[in-house]
Structures are given as structure tokens and as C-alpha cells.
GUMI-361000 format. One record per atom (N, C-alpha, C): x, y, z; residue in one letter; atom name; residue number from 0. Coordinates in nm, 3 decimals. Layout:
# GUMI-361000
R|X|Y|Z|a|CA|NUM $
...
//
This chain:
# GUMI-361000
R|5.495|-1.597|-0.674|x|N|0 $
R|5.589|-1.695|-0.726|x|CA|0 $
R|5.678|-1.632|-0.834|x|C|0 $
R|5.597|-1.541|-0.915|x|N|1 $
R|5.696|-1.538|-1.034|x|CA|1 $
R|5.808|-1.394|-0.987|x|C|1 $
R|5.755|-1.318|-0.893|x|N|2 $
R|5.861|-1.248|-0.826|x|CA|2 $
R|6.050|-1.296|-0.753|x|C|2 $
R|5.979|-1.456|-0.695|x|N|3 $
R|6.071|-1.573|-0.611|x|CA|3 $
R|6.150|-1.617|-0.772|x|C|3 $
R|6.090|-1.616|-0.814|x|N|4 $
R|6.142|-1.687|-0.961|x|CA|4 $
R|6.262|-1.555|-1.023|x|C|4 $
R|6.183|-1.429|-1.018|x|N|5 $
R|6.297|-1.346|-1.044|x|CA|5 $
R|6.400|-1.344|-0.997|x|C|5 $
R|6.416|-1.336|-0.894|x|N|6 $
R|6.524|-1.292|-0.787|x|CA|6 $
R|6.578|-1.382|-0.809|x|C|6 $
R|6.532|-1.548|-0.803|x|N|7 $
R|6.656|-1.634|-0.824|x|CA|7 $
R|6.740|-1.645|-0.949|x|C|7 $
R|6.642|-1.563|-1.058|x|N|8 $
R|6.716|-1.570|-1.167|x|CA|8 $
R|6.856|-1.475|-1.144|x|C|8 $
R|6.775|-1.338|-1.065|x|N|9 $
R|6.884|-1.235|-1.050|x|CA|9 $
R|7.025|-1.307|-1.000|x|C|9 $
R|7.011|-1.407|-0.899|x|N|10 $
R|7.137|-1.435|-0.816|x|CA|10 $
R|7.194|-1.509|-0.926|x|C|10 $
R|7.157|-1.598|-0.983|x|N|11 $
R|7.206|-1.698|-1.081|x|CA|11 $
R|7.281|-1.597|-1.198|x|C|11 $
R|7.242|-1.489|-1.233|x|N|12 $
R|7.292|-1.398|-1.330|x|CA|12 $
R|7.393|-1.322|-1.241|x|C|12 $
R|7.418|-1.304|-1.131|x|N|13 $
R|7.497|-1.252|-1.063|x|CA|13 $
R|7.621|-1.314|-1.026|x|C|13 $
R|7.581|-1.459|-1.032|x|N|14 $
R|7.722|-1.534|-1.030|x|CA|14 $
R|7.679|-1.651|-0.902|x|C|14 $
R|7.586|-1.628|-0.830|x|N|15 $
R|7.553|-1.786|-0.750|x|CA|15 $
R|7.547|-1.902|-0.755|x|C|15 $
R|7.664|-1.964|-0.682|x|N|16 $
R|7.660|-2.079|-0.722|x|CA|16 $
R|7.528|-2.195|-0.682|x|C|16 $
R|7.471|-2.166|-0.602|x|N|17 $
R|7.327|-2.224|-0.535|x|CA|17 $
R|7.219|-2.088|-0.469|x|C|17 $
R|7.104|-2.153|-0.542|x|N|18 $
R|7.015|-2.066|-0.508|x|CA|18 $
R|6.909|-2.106|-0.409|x|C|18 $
R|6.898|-2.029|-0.294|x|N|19 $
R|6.822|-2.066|-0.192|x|CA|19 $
R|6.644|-2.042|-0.196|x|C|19 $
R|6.595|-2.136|-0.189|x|N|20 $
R|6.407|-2.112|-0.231|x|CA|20 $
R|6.380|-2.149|-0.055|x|C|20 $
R|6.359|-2.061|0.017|x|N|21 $
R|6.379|-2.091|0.147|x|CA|21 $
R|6.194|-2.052|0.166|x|C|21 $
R|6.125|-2.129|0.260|x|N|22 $
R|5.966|-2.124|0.278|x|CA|22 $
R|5.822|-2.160|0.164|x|C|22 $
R|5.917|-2.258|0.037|x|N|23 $
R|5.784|-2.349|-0.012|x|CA|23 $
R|5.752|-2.402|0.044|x|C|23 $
R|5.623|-2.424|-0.005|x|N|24 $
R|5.543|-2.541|0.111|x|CA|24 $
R|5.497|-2.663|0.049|x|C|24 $
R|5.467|-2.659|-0.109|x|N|25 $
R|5.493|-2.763|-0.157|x|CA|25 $
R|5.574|-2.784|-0.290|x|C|25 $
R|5.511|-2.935|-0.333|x|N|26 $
R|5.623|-3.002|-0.463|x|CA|26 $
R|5.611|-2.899|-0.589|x|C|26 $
R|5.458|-2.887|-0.623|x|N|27 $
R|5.451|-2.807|-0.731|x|CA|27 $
R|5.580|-2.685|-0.733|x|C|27 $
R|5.552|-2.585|-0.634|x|N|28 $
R|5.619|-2.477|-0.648|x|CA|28 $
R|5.711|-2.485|-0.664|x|C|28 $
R|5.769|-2.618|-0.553|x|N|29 $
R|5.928|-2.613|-0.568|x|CA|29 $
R|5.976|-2.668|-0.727|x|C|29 $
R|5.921|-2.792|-0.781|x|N|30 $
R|5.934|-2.812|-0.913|x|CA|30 $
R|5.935|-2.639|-1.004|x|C|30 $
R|5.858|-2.591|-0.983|x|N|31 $
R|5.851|-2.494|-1.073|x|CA|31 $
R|5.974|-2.366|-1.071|x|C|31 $
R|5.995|-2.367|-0.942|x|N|32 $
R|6.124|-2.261|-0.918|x|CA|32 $
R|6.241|-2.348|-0.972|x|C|32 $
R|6.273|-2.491|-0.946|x|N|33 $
R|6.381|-2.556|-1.009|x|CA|33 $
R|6.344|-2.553|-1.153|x|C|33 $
R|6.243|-2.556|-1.243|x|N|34 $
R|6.257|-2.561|-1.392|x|CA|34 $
R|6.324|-2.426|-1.450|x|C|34 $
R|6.280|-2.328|-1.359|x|N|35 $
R|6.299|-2.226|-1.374|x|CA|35 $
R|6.455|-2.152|-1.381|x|C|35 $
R|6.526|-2.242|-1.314|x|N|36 $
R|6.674|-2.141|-1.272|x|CA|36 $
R|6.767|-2.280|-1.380|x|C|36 $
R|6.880|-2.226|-1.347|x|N|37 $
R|6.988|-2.357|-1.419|x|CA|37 $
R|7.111|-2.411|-1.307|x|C|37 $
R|7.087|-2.323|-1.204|x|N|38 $
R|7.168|-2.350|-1.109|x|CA|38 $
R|7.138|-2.424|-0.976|x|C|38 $
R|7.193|-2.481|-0.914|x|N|39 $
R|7.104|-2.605|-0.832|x|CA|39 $
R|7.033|-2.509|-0.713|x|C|39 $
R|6.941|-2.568|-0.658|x|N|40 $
R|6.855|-2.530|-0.549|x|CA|40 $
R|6.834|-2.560|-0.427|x|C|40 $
R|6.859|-2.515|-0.347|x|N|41 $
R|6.823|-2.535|-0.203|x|CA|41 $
R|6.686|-2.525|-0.116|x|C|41 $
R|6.671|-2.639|-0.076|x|N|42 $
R|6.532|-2.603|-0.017|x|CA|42 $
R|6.550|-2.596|0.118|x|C|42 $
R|6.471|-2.508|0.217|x|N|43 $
R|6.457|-2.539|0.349|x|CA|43 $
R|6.342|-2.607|0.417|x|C|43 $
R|6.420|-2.702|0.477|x|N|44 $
R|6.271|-2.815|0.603|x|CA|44 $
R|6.267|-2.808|0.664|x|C|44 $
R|6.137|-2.847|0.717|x|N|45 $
R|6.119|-2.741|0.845|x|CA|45 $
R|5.967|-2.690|0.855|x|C|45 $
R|5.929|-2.651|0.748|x|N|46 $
R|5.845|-2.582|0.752|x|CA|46 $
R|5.674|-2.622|0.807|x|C|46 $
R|5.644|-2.566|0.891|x|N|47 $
R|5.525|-2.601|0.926|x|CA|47 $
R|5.405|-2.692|0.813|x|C|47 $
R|5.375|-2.780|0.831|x|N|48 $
R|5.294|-2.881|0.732|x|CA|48 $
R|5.335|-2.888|0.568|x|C|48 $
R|5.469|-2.887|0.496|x|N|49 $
R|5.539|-2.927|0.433|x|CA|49 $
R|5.619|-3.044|0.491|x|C|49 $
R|5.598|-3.155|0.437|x|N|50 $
R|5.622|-3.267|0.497|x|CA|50 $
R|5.706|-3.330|0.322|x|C|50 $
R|5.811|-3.310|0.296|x|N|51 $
R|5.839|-3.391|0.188|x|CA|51 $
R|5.996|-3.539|0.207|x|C|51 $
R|5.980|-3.621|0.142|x|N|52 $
R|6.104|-3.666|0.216|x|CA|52 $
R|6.242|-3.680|0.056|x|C|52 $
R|6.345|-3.668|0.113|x|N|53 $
R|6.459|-3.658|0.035|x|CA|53 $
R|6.442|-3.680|-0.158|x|C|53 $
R|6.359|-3.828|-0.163|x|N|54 $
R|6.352|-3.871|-0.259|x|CA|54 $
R|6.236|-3.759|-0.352|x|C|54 $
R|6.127|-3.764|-0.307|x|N|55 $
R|6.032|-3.640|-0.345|x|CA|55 $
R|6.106|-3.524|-0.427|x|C|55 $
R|6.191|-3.459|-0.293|x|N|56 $
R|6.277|-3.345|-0.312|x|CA|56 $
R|6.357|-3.377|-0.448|x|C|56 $
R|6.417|-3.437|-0.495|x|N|57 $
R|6.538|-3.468|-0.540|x|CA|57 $
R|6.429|-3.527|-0.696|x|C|57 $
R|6.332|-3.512|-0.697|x|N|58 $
R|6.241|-3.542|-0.836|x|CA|58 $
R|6.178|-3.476|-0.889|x|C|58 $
R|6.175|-3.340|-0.781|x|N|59 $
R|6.122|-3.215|-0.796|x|CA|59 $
R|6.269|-3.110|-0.853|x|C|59 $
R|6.395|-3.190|-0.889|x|N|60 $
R|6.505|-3.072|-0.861|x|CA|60 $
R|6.592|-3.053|-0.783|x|C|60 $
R|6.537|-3.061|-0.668|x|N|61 $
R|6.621|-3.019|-0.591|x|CA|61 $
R|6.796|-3.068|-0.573|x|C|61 $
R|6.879|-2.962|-0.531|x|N|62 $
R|6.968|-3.031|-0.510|x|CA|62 $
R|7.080|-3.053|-0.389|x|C|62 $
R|7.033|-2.933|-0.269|x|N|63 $
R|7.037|-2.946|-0.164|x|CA|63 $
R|6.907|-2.922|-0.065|x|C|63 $
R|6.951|-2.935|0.045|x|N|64 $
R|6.833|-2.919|0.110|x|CA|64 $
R|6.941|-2.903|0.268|x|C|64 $
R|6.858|-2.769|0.369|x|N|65 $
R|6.898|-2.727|0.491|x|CA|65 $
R|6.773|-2.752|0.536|x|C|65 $
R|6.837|-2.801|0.709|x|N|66 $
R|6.717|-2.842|0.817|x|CA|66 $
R|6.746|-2.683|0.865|x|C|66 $
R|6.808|-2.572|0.853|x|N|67 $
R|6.755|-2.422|0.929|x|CA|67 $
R|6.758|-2.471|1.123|x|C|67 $
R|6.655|-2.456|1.149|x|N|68 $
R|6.658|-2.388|1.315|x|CA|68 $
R|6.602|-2.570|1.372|x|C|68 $
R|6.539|-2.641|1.209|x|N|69 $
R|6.412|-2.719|1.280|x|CA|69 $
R|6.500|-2.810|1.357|x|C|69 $
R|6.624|-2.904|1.360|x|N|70 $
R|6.694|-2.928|1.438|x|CA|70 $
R|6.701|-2.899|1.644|x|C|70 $
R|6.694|-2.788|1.641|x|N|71 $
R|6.725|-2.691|1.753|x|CA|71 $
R|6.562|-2.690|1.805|x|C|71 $
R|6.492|-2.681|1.706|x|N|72 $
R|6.335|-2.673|1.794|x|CA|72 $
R|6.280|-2.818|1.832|x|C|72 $
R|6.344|-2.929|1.701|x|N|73 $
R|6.270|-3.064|1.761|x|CA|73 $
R|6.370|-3.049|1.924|x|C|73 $
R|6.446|-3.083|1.938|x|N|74 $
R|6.517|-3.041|2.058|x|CA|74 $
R|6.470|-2.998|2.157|x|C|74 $
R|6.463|-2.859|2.163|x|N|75 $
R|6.377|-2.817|2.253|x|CA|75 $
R|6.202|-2.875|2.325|x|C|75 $
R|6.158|-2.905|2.204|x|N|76 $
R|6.056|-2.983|2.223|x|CA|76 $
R|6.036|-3.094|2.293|x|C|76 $
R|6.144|-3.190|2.231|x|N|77 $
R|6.198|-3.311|2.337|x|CA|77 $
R|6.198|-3.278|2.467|x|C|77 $
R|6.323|-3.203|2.516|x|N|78 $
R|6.315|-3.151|2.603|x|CA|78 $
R|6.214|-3.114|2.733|x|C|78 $
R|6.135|-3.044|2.675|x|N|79 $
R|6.055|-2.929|2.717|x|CA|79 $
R|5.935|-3.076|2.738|x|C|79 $
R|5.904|-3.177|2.634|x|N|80 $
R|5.787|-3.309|2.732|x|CA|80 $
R|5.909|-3.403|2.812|x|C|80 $
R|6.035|-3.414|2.827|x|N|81 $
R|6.077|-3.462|2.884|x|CA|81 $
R|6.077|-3.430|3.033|x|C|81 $
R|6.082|-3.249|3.026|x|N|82 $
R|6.049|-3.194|3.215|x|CA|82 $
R|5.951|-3.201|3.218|x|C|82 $
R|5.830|-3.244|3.132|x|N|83 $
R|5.674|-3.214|3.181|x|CA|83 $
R|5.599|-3.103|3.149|x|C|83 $
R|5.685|-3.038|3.081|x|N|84 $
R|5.603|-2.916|3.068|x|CA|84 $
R|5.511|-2.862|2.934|x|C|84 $
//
């Protein structure tokens, strides 16, 4: 964590306007990487048994949030029991 914590400091000192915390899995951490930076945060959903919903996110910090690939896989999924397979 406190490595994830560096780096976002690095980007934020580098001039980023949003910093991406891409693969927490939960609130704690993510709270803790947002206390941590001054610049808003992005989380990615998606993630296998991280289940948080908008409001959660957004009390923890956060201040965006990307759905990534999970879009494209519920999809496929659909799909894929829709032929039966």
C-alpha cells in the first residue's frame, strides 16, 4: 500500500490532474489512498468480489470511478448463457 500511495503522490507532484488507484478491493484501502493524495481519484469496478456501490465510493473519496473491460465481459457472459453454453 504505502508503495501505491507513493506513486500516486509521484503523479500528483508531477502535475496529474486525476490519479488512478486501479485493483483495490476494498473501502478501507481505498479511503486510505484518497486521504492520502490531494488530487481526486479514480477507482476501477470490476473487480472480482469488490462489490461497492457509487454512494460507498464517493464517502470513501472517491471522485471518479471507470467500469474498465467489466462492461464487455458482463456482455459476453450474457451472451455466452444466452447460446447455452
Amino acid at each position: 500500500m504505502s508503495d501505491t500511495i507513493r506513486r500516486l503522490q509521484a503523479f500528483e507532484a508531477a502535475g496529474a490532474d486525476v490519479l488512478y488507484a486501479l485493483g483495490l478491493h476494498d473501502l478501507e484501502t481505498i479511503k486510505t489512498v484518497c486521504r492520502n493524495v490531494t488530487k481526486p481519484v479514480n477507482v476501477g469496478m470490476g473487480m472480482p468480489g469488490a462489490v461497492f456501490d457509487l454512494t460507498q465510493l464517493a464517502e470513501a473519496g472517491v471522485k471518479r470511478v471507470s467500469v474498465g473491460a467489466a462492461l464487455a465481459r458482463l456482455a459476453l457472459v450474457r451472451l455466452a448463457l444466452a447460446c447455452g453454453k
